[in-house]
C-alpha positions in Angstrom: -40.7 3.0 -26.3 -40.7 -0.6 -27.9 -38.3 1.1 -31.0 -36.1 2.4 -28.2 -35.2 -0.7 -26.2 -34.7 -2.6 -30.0 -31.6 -0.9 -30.2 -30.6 -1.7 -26.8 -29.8 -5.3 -27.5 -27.8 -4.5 -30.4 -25.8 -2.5 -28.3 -25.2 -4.6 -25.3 -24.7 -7.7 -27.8 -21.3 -6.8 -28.5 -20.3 -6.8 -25.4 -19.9 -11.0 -25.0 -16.8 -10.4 -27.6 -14.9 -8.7 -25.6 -15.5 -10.4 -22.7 -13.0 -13.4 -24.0 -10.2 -11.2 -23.4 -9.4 -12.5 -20.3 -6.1 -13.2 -22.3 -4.5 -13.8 -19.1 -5.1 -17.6 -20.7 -2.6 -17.4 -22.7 0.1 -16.1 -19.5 0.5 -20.1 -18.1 2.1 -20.4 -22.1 4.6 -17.7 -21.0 5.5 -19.6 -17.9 7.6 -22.3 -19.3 9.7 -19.4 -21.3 12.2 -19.1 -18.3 12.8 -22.8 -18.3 14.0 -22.7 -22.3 15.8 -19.2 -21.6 17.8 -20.7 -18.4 18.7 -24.2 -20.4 20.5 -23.6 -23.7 22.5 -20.4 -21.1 24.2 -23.8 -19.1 24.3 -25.8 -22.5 24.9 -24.3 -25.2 27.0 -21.6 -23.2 29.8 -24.0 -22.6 30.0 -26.2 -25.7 30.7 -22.9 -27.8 33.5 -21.7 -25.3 35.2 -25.1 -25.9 34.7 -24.8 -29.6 36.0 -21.5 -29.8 38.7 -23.3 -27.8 39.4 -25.9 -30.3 39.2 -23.7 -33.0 42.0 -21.5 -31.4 44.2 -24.3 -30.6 44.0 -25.3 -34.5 44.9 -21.8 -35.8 48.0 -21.6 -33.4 49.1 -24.6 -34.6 48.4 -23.8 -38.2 50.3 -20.3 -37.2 53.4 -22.3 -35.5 53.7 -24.7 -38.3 53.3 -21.9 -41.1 56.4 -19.9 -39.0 58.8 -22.9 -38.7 58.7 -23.8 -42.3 58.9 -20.9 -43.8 62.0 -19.5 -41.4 63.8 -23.2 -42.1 63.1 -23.0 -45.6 64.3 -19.1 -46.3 67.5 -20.3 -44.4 68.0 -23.3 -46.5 67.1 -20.9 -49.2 69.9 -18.3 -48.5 73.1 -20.2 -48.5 74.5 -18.1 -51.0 75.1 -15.5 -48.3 77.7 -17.7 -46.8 79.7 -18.2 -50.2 82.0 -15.1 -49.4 83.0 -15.9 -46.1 84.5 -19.3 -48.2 87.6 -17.9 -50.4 87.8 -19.9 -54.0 84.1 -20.8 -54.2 83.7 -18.5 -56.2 86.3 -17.3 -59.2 84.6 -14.7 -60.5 81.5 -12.0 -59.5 79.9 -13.6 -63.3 79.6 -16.6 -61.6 76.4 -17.9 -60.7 75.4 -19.8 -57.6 74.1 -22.2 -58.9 77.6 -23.0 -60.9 78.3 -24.2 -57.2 75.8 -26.9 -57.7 77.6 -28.3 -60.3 78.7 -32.0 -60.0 82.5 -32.1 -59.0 82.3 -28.9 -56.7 83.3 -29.2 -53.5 80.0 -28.6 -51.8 77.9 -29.5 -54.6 75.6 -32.5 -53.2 74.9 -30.6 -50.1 74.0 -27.1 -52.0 71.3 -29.5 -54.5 69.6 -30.8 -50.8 69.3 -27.4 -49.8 67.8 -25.8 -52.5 65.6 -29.0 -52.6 64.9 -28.8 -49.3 64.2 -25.1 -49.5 61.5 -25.7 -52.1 59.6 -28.5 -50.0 59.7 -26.6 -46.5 58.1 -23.4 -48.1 55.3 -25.3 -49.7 54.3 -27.1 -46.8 54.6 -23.7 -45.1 52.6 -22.0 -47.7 50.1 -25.0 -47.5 49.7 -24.6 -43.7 49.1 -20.8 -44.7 46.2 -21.8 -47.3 45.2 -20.6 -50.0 41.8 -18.5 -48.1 44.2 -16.6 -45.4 44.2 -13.8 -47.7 40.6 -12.3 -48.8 41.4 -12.3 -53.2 44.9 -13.9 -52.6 44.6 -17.6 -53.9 46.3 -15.9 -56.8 49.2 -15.4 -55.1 49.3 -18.4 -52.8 49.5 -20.1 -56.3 52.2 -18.5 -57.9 53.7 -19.1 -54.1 53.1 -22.4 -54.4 54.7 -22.8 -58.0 57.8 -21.1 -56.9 58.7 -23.4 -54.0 57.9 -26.1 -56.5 60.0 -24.8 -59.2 63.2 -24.3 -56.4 62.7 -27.7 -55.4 63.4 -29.2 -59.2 66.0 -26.7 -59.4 68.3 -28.4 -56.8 66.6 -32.4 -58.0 68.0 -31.5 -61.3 71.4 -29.5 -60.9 73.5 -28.0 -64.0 75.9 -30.4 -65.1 78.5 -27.6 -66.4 79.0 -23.9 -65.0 77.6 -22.2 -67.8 78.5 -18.6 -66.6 82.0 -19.2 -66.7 82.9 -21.6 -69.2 82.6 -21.0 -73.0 82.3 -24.4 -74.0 79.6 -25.2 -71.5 77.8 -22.2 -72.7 78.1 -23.0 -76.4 77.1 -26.3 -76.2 73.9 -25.3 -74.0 72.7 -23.5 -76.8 73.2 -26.1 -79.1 70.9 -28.0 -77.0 74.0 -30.5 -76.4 73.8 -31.1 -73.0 72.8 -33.6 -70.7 68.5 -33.4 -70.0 69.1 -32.4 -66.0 71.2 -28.7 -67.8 67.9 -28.0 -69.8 65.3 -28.8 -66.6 67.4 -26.8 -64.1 67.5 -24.0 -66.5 63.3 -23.7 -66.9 62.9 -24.3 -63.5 64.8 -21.3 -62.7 63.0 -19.1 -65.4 59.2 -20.8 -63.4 60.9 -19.7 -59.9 61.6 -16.2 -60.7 58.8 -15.6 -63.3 55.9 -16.9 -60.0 57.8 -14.9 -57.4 57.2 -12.0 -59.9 53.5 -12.6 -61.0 52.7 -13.3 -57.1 54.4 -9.9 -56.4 52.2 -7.7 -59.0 49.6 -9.5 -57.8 50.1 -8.4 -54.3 50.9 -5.2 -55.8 47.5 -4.4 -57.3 45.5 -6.2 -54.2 47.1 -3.9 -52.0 47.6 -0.6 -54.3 46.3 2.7 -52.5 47.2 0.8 -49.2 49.2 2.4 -46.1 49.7 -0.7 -44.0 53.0 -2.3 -43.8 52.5 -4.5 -46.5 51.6 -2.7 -49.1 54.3 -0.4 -49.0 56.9 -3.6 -49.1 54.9 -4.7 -51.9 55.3 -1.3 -53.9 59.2 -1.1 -53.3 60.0 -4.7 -54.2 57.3 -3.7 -57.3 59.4 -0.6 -58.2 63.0 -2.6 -57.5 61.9 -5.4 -59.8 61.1 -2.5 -62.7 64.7 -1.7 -62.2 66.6 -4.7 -62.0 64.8 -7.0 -64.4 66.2 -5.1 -67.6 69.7 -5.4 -65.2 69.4 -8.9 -65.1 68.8 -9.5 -68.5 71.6 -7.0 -70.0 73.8 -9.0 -67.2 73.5 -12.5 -68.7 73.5 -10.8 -72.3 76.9 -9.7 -71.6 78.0 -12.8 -69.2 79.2 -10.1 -66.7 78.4 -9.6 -63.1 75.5 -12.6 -63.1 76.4 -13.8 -59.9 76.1 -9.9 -58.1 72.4 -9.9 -59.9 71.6 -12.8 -58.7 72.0 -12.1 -55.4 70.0 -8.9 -55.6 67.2 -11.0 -56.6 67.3 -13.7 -54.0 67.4 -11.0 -51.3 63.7 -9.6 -53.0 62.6 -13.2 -52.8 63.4 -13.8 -49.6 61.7 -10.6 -48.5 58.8 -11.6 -50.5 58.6 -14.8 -48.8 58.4 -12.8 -45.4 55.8 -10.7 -46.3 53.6 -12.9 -48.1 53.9 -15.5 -44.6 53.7 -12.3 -42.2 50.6 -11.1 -43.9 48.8 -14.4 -43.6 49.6 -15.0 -40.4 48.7 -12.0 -39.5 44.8 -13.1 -40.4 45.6 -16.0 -38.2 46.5 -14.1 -35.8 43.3 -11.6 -35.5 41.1 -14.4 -35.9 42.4 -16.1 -32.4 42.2 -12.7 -30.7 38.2 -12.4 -32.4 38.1 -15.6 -30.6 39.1 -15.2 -27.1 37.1 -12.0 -27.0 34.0 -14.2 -28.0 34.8 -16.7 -25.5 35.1 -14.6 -23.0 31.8 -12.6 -23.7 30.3 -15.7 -23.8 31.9 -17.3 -20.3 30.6 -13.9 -18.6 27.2 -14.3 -19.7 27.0 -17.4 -18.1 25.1 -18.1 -14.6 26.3 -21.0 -12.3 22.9 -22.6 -10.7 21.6 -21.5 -7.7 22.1 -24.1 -4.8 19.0 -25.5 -3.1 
């Protein structure tokens, strides 16, 4: 009998272990939990609906200020388009425009402001755009960027004789016999239209395969700049129809320019309407206090 009951101890000994779990202790720690849960809800609640705010305002702003610019600078960009309506501008389709620039023309000084200005209002536009509104298209924002800069020194530093219609002018350009301002004007043109290209095929291959909007622009100015390059070039070899070319190229620019600015706003544009959604999730979630 004594070797029975030694057992018995050992069995009810375990017993004082679990006799700690009275871990309804630890519930008085729980209580406070609806105190934190209720606090940051009225604080925190609020102070990210009026950031989300803020940051809404900034992108509409950023969005106004990118659309201005760039409209005001593609219309200073385009005066060529009125040149027609103004008989004896221009004597011949082998003209170029920017013979017009020339000092002595009639509208000369005001032709060099608007190129200039062109050039600056589309780089403050593509700087309100920035360079992240694309995902992979700082690339492109650059070459952007260098084209408005490049148009700008193009109507700072105009031709100082019409090169497409006079002989002499045109043989002593070659000679390098010309004024400084002839030479400058003449690279900046080659930058301009040598970024706009490169910031093309690079918006070309970013958006190859695509079927938005964009992306098929991008693939027809693409396969219209495989056609009229070797145009251009056979133009000016044979000093006909330069002005006509021209033209055809500043009308792919300008639609460049639009697409470029449309698709980045664009970005802006989702990101404001991410944001109101967000504030407005987070003003329904929040509970005004109880009275009393």
């Amino acid at each position: 009998m004594a070797q029975r009951q030694a057992p018995g101890p050992r069995v009810t000994a375990p017993v004082p272990p679990t006799a700690p779990v009275p871990a309804t202790a630890p519930v008085p720690a729980t209580a406070p939990v609806p105190a934190t849960v209720s606090g940051p809800a009225t604080t925190s609640g609020p102070a990210t609906t009026s950031g989300l705010a803020t940051a809404s305002r900034r992108l509409r702003a950023r969005l106004t200020v990118t659309w201005i610019f760039a409209v005001a600078g593609l219309l200073a960009y385009n005066w060529w388009v009125l040149v027609p309506f103004k008989p004896g501008l221009m004597t011949s389709p082998s003209e170029l425009f920017s013979n017009l620039e020339v000092t002595g023309q009639p509208y000369a000084t005001i032709l060099q402001h608007l190129d200039l200005l062109s050039g600056l209002l589309l780089l403050v536009a593509f700087a309100a755009a920035g360079s992240r509104s694309i995902p992979g298209g700082r690339p492109e924002w650059l070459a952007m960027m260098v084209f408005a800069v490049a148009g700008s020194l193009g109507g700072l530093f105009p031709e100082v004789c019409a090169d497409g219609i006079n002989a002499r002018c045109r043989s002593l350009e070659w000679r390098f016999q010309l004024p400084l301002s002839q030479y400058v004007h003449d690279a900046a043109g080659i930058v301009e239209f040598s970024a706009i290209t490169v910031a093309l095929l690079l918006a070309f291959r970013r958006t190859r395969g695509g079927h938005a909007r964009t992306a098929r622009i991008y693939r027809n100015l693409a396969i219209g700049a495989l056609i009229a390059y070797p145009l251009l070039g056979l133009s000016y070899l044979v000093n006909r129809l330069g002005g006509v070319m021209e033209g055809v190229f500043f009308v792919g620019f300008t639609v460049m320019v639009a697409t470029q600015v449309f698709e980045r706003t664009q970005v802006f544009e989702r990101t404001q309407a991410a944001g109101r959604r967000a504030a407005a999730r987070e003003a329904s979630g929040i509970r005004p206090p109880r009275a009393g």
